[in-house]
N, CA, C and O atoms as a MOPAC input file, in Angstrom:
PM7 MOZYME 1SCF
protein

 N      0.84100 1    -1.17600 1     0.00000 1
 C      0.00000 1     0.00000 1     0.00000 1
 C      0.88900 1     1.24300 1     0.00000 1
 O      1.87700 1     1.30800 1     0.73100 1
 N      0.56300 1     2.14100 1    -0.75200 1
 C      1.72300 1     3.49400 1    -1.00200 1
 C      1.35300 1     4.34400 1     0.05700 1
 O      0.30300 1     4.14600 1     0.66900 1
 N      2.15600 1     5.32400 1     0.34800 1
 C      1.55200 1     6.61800 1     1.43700 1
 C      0.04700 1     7.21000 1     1.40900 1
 O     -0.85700 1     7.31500 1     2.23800 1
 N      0.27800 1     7.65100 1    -0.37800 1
 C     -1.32300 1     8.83200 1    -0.50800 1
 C     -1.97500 1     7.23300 1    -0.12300 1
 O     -2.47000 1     7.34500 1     0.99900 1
 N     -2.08200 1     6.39500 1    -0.42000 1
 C     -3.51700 1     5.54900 1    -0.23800 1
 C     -3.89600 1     5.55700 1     1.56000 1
 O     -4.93500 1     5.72400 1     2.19800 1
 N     -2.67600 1     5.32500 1     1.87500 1
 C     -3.15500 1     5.10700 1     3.50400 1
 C     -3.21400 1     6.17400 1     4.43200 1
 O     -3.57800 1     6.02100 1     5.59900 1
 N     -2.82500 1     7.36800 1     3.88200 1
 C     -3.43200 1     8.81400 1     4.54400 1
 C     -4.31500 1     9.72500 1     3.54900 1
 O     -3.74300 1    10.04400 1     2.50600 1
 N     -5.07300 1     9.98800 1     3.65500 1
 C     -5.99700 1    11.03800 1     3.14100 1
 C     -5.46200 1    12.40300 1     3.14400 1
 O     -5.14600 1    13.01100 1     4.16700 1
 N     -5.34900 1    13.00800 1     1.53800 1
 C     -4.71000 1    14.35800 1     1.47100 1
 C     -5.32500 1    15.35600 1     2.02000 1
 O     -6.53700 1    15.20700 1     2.17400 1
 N     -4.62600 1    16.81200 1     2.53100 1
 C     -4.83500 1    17.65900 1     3.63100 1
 C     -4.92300 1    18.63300 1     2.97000 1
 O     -4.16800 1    19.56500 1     3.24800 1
 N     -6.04100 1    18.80200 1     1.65900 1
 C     -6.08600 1    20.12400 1     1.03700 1
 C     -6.35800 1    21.42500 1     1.62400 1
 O     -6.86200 1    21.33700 1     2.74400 1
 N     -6.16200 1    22.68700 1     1.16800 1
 C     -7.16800 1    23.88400 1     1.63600 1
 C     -8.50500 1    23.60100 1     2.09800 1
 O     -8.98700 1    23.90700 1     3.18900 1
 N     -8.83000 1    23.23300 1     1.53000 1
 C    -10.75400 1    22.80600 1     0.81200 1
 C    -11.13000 1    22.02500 1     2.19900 1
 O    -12.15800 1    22.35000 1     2.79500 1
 N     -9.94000 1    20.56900 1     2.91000 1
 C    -10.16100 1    20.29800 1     3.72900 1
 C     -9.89300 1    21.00700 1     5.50200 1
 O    -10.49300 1    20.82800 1     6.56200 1
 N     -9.06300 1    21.58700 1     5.22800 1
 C     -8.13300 1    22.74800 1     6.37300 1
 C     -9.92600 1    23.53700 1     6.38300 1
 O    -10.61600 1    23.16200 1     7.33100 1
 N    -10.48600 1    24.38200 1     5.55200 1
 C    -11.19500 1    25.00600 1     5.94500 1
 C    -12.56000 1    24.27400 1     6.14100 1
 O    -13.34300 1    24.83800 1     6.90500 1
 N    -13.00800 1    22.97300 1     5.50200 1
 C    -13.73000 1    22.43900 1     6.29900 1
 C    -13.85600 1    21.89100 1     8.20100 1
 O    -14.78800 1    21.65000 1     8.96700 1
 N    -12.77700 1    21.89800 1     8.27100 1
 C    -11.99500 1    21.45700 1     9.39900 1
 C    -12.21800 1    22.67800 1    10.08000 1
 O    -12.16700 1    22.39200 1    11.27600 1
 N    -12.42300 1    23.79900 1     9.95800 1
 C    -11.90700 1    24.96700 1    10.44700 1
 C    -13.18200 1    25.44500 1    10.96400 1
 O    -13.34400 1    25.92300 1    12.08700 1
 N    -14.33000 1    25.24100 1     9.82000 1
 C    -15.74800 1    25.67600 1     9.21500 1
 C    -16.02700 1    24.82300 1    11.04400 1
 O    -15.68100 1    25.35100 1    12.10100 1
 N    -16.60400 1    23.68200 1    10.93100 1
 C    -17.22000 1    22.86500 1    11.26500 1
 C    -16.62500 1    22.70700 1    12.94800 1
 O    -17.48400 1    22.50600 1    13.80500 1
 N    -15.16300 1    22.80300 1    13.38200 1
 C    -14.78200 1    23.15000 1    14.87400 1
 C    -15.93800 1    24.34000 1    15.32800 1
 O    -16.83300 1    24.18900 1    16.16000 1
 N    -15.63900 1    25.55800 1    14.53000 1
 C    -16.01000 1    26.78600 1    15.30800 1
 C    -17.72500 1    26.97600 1    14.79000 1
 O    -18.34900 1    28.03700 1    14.78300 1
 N    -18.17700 1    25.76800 1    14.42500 1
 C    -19.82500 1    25.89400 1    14.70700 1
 C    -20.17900 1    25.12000 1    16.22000 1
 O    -21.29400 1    25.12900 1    16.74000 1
 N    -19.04300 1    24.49900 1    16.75000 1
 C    -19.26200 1    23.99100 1    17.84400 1
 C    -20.03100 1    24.83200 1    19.16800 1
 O    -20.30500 1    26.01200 1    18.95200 1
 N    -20.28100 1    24.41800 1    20.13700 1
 C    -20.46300 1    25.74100 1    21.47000 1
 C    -18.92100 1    25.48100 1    22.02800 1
 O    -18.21900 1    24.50600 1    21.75800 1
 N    -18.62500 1    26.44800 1    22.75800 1
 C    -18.04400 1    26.83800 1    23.76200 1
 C    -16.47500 1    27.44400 1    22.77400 1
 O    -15.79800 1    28.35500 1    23.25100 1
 N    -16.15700 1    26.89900 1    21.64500 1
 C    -15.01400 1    27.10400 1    21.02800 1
 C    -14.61300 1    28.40800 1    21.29800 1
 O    -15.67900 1    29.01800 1    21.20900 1
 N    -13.74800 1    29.22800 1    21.57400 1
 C    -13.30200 1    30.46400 1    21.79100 1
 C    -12.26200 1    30.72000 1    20.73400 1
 O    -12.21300 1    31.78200 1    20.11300 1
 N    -11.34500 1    29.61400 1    20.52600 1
 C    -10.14900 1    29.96900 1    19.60700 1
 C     -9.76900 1    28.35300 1    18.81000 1
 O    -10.15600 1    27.27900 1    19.27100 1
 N     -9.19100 1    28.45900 1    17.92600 1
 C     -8.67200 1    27.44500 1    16.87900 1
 C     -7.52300 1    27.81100 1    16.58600 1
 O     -7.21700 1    29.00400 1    16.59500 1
 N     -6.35400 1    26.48100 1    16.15200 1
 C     -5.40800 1    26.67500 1    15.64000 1
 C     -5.26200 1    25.42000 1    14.80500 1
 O     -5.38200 1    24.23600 1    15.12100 1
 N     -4.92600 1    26.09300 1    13.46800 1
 C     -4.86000 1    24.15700 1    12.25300 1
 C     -3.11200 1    24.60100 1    12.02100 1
 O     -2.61600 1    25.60000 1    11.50000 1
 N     -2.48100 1    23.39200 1    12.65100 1
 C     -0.75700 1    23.45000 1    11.95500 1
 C     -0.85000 1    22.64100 1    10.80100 1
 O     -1.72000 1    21.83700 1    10.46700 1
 N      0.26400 1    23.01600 1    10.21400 1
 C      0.62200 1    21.92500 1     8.66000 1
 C      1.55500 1    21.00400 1     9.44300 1
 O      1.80700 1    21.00300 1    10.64800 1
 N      1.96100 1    20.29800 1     8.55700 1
 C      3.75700 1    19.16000 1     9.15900 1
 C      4.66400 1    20.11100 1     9.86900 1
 O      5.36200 1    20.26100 1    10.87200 1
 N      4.36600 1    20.50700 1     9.08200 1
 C      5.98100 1    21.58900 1     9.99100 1
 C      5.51100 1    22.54700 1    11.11000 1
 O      6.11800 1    23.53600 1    11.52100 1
 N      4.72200 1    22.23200 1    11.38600 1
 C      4.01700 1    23.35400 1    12.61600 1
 C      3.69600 1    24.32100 1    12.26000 1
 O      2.94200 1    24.79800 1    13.10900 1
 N      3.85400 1    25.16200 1    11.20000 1
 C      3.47800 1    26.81900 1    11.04800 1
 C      1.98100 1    26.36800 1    10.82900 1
 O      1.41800 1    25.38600 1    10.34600 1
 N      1.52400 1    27.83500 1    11.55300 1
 C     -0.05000 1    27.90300 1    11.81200 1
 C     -0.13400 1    27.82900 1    10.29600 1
 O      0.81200 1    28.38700 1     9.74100 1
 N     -0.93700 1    27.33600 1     9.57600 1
 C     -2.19800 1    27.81300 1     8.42300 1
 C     -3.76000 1    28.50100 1     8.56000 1
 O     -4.12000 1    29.35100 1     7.74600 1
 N     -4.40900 1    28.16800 1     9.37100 1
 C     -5.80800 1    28.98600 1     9.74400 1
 C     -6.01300 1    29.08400 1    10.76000 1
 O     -6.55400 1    28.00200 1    10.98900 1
 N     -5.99200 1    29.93800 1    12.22700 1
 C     -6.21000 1    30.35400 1    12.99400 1
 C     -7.64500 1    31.58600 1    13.45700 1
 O     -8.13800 1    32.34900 1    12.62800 1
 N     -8.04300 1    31.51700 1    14.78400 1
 C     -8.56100 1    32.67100 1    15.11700 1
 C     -7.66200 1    33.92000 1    16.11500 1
 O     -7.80000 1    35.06400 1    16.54800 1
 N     -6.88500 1    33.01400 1    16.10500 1
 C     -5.57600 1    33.96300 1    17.21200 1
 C     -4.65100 1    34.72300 1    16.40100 1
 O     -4.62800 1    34.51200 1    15.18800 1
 N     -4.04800 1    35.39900 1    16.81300 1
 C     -3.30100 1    37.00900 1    16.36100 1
 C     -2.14400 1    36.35600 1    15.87600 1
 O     -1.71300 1    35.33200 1    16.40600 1
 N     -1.75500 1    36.75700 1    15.14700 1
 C     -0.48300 1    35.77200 1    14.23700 1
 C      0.68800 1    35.82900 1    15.20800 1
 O      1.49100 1    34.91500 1    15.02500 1
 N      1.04500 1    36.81800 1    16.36800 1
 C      2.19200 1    36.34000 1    17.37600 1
 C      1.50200 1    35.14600 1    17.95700 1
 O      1.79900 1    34.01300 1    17.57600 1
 N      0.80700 1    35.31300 1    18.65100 1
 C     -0.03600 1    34.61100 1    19.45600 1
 C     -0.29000 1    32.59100 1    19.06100 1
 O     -0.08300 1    31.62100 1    19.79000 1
 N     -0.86500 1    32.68500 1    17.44400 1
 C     -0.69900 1    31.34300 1    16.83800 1
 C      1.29600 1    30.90500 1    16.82600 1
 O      1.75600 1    29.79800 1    16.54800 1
 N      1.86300 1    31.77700 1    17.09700 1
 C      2.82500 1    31.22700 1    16.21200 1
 C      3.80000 1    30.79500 1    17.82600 1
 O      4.61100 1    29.87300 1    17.74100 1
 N      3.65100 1    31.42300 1    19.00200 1
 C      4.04300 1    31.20600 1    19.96100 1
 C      2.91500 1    30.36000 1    20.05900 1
 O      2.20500 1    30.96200 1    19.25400 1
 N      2.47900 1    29.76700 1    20.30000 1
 C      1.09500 1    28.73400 1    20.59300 1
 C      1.42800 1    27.48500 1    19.82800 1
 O      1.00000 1    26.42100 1    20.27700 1
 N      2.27000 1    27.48600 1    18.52800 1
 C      2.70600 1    26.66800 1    17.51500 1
 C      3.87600 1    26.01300 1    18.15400 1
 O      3.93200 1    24.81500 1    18.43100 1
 N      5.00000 1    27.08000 1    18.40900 1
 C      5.98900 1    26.25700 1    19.11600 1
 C      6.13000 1    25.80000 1    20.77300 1
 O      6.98500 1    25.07800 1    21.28400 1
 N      5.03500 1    26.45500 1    21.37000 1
 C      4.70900 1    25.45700 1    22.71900 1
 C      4.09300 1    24.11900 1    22.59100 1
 O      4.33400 1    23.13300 1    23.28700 1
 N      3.22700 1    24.22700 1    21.56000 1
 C      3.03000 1    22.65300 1    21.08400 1
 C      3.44700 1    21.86000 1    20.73500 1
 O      3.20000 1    20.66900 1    20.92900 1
 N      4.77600 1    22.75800 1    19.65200 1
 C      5.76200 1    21.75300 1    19.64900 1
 C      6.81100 1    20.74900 1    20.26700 1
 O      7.29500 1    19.67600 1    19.90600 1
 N      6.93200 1    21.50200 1    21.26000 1
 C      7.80400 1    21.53700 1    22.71400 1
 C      7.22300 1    20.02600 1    23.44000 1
 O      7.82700 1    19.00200 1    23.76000 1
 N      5.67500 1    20.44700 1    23.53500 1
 C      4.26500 1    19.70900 1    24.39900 1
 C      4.76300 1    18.21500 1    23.64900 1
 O      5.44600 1    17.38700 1    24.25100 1
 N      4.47200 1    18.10700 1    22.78000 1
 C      4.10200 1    17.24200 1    21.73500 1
 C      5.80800 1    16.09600 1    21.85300 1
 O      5.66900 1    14.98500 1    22.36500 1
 N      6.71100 1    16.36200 1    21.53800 1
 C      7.86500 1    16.42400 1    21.36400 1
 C      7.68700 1    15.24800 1    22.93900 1
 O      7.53300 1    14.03600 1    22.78800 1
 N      7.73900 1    15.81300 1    24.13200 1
 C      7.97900 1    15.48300 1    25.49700 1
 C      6.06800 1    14.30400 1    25.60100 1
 O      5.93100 1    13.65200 1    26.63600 1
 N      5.24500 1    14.24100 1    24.84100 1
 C      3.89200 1    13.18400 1    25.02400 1
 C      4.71800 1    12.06300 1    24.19500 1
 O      4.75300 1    10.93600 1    24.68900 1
 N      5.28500 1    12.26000 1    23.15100 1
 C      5.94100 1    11.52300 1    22.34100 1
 C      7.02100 1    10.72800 1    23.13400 1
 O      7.09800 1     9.50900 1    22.98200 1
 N      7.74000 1    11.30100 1    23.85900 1
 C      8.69300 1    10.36700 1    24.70000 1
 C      7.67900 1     9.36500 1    25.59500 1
 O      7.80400 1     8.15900 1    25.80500 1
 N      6.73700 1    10.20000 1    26.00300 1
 C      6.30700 1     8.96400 1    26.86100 1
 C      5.76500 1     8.09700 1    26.35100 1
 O      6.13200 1     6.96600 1    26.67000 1
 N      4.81700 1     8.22400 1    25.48200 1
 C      4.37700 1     7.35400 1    24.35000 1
 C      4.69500 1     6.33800 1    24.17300 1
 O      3.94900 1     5.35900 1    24.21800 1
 N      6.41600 1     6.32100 1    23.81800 1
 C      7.43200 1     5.59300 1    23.49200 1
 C      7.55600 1     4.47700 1    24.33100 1
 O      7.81100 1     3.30800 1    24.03900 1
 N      7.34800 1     4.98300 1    25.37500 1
 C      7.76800 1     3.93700 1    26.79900 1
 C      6.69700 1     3.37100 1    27.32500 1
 O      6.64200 1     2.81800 1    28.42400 1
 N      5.70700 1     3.52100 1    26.43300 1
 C      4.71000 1     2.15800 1    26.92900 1
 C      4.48900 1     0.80100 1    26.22700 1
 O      4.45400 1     0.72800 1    24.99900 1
 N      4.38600 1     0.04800 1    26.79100 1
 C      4.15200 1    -1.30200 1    26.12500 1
 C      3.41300 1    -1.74700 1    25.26600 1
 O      2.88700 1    -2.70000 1    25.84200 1
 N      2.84900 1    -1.68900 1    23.86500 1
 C      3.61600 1    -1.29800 1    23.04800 1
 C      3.90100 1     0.45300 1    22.54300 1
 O      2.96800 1     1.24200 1    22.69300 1
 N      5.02600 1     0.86700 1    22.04600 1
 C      4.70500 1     2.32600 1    21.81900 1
 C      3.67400 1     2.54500 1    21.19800 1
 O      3.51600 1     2.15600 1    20.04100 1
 N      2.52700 1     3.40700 1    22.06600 1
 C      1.67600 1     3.99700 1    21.16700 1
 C      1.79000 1     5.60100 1    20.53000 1
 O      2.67500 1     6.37400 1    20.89600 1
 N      0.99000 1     5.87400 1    19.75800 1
 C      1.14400 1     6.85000 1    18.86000 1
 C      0.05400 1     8.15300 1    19.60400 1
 O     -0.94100 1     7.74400 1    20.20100 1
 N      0.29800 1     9.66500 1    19.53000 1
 C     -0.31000 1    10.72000 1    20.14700 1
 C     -1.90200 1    10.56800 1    19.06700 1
 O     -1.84300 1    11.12000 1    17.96900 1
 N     -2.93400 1     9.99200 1    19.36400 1
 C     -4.27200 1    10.55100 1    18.67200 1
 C     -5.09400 1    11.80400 1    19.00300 1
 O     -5.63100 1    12.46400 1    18.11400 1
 N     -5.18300 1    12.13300 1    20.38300 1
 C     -5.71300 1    13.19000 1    20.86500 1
 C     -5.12800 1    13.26700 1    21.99700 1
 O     -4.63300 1    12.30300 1    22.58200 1
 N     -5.14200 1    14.78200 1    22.52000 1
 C     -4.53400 1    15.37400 1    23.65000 1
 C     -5.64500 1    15.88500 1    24.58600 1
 O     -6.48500 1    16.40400 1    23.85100 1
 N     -6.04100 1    15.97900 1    25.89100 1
 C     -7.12300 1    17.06400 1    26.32300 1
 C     -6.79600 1    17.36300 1    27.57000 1
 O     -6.91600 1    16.49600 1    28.43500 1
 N     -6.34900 1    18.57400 1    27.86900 1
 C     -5.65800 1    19.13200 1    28.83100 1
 C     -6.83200 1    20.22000 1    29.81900 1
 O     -6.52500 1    21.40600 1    29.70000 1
 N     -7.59300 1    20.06800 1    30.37800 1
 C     -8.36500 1    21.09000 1    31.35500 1
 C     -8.07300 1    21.96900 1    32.65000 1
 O     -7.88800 1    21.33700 1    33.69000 1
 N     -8.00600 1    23.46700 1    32.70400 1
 C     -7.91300 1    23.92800 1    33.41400 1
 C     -9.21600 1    24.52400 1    34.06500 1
 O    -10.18100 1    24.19600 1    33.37500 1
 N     -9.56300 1    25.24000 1    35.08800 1
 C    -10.48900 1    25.66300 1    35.58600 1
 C    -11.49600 1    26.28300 1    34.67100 1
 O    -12.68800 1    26.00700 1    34.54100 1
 N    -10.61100 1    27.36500 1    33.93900 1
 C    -11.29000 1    28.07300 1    32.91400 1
 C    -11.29300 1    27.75000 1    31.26800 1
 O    -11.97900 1    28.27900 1    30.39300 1
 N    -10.17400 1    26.58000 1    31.14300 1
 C    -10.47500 1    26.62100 1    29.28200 1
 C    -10.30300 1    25.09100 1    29.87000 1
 O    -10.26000 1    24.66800 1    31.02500 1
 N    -10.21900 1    24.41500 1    28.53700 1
 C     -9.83400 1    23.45800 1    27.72700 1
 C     -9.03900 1    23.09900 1    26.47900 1
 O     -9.74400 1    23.25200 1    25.48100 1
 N     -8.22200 1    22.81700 1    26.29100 1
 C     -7.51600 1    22.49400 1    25.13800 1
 C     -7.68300 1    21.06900 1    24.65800 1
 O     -7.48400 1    20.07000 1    25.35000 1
 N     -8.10400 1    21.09100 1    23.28800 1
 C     -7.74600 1    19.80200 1    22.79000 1
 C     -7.52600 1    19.68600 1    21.80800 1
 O     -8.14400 1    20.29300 1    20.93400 1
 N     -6.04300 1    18.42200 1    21.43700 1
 C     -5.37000 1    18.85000 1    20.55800 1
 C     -5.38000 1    17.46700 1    20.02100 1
 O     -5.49800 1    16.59000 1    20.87800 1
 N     -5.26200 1    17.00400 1    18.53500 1
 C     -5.92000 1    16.19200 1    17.49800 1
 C     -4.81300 1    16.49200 1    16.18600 1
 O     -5.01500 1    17.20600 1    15.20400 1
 N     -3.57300 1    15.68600 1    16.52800 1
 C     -2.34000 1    16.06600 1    15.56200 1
 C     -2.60000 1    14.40700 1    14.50300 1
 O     -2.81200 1    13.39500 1    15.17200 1
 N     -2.56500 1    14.25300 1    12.93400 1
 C     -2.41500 1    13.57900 1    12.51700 1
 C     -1.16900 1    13.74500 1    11.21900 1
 O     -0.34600 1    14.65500 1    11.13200 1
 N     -1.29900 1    12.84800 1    10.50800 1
 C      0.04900 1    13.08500 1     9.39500 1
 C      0.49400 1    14.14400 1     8.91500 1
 O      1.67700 1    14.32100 1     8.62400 1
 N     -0.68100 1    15.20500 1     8.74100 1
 C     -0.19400 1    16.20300 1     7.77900 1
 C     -0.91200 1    17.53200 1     8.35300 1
 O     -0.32900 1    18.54300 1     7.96000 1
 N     -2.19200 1    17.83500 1     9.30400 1
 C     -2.11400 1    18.95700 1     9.94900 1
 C     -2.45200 1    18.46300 1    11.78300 1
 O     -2.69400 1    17.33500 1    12.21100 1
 N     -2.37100 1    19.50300 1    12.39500 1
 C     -2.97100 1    19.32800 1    13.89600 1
 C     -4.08300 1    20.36400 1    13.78800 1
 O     -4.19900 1    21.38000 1    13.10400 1
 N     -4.84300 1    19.78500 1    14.66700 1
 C     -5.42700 1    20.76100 1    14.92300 1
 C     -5.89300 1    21.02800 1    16.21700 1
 O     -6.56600 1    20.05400 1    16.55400 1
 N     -5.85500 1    22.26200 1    17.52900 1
 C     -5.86500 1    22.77100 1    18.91300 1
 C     -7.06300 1    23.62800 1    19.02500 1
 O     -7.14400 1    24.77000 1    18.57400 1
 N     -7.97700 1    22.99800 1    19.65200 1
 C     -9.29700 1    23.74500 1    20.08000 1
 C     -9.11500 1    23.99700 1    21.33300 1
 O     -8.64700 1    23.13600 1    22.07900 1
 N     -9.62700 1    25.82400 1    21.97600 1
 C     -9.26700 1    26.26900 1    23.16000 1
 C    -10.96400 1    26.26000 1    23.26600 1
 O    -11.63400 1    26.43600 1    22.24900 1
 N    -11.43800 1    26.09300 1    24.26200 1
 C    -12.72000 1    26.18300 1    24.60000 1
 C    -13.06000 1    26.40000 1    26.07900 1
 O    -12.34000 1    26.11100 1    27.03400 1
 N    -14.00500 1    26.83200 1    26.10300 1
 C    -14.37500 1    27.40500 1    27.53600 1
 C    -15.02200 1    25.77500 1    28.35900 1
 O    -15.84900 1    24.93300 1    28.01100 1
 N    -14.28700 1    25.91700 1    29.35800 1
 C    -14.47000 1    24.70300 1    30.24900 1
 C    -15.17500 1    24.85700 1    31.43000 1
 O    -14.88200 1    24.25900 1    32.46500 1
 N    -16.46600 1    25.95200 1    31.26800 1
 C    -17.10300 1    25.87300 1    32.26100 1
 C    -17.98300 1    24.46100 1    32.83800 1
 O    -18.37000 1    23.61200 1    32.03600 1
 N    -18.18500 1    24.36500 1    34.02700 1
 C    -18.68300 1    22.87000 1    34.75700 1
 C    -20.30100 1    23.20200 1    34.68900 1
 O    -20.86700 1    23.91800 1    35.51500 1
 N    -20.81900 1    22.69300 1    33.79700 1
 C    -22.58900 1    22.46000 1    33.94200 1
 C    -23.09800 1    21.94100 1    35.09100 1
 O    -24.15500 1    22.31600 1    35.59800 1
 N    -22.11900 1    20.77600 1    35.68100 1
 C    -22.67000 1    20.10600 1    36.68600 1
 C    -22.48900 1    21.54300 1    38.21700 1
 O    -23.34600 1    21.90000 1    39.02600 1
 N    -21.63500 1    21.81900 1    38.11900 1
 C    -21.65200 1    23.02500 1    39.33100 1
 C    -22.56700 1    24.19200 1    39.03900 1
 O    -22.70800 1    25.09400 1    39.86600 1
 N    -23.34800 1    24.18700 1    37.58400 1
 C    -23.88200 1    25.53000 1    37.59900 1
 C    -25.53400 1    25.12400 1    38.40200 1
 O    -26.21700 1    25.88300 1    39.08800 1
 N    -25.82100 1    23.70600 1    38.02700 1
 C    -27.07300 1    23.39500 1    38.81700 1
 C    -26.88600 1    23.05200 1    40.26200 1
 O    -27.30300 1    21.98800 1    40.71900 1
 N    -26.37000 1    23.79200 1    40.85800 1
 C    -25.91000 1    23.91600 1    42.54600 1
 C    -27.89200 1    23.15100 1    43.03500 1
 O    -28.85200 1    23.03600 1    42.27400 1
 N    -27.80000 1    22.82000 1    44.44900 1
 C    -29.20500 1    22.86300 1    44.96800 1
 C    -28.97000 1    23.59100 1    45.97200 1
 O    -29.88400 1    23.90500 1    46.73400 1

């Protein structure tokens, strides 16, 4: 089986479907789609902002990958989801782009207090 057959190509056409269809979600606040090489391609963040955001992921990613490594058998990064009080990140890197959704991580279950 050759490469193109066993990964699906990562056109524009698909980047902005990808892009379209995150930020009809609720809570999404911000998006970031990397290519292979990490440079942002479509963002909602300020081009410093994606591009420092690009190489902390890289950094992130780089150090999930070591551990990865060291499990029985090595597995491979499919999704990331990191929660803090106030956002959420989740990050969804495959062959040819990633893509990092920041979203608001408010708790439903605490908003129906009794």
């Amino acid at each position: 089986m050759q490469q193109d057959e066993a990964e699906p190509k990562r056109t524009q056409r698909y980047v902005d479907e990808v892009y379209r269809r995150v930020l009809e979600k609720p809570d999404v606040e911000d998006i970031l789609i990397l290519n292979r090489s990490g440079v942002p391609v479509k963002t909602t963040m300020e081009r410093d902002i994606a591009l420092q955001n690009a190489c902390l992921y890289d950094n992130f990613r780089e150090k999930c990958q070591v551990f990865m490594n060291k499990l029985e058998p090595p597995q491979a990064l499919t999704m990331l989801r990191v929660r803090t009080k106030q956002h959420e990140v989740i990050i969804t890197p495959d062959g040819k782009i990633t893509v990092l959704v920041v979203q608001n991580a408010r708790d439903t279950a605490s908003l129906n207090t009794v």
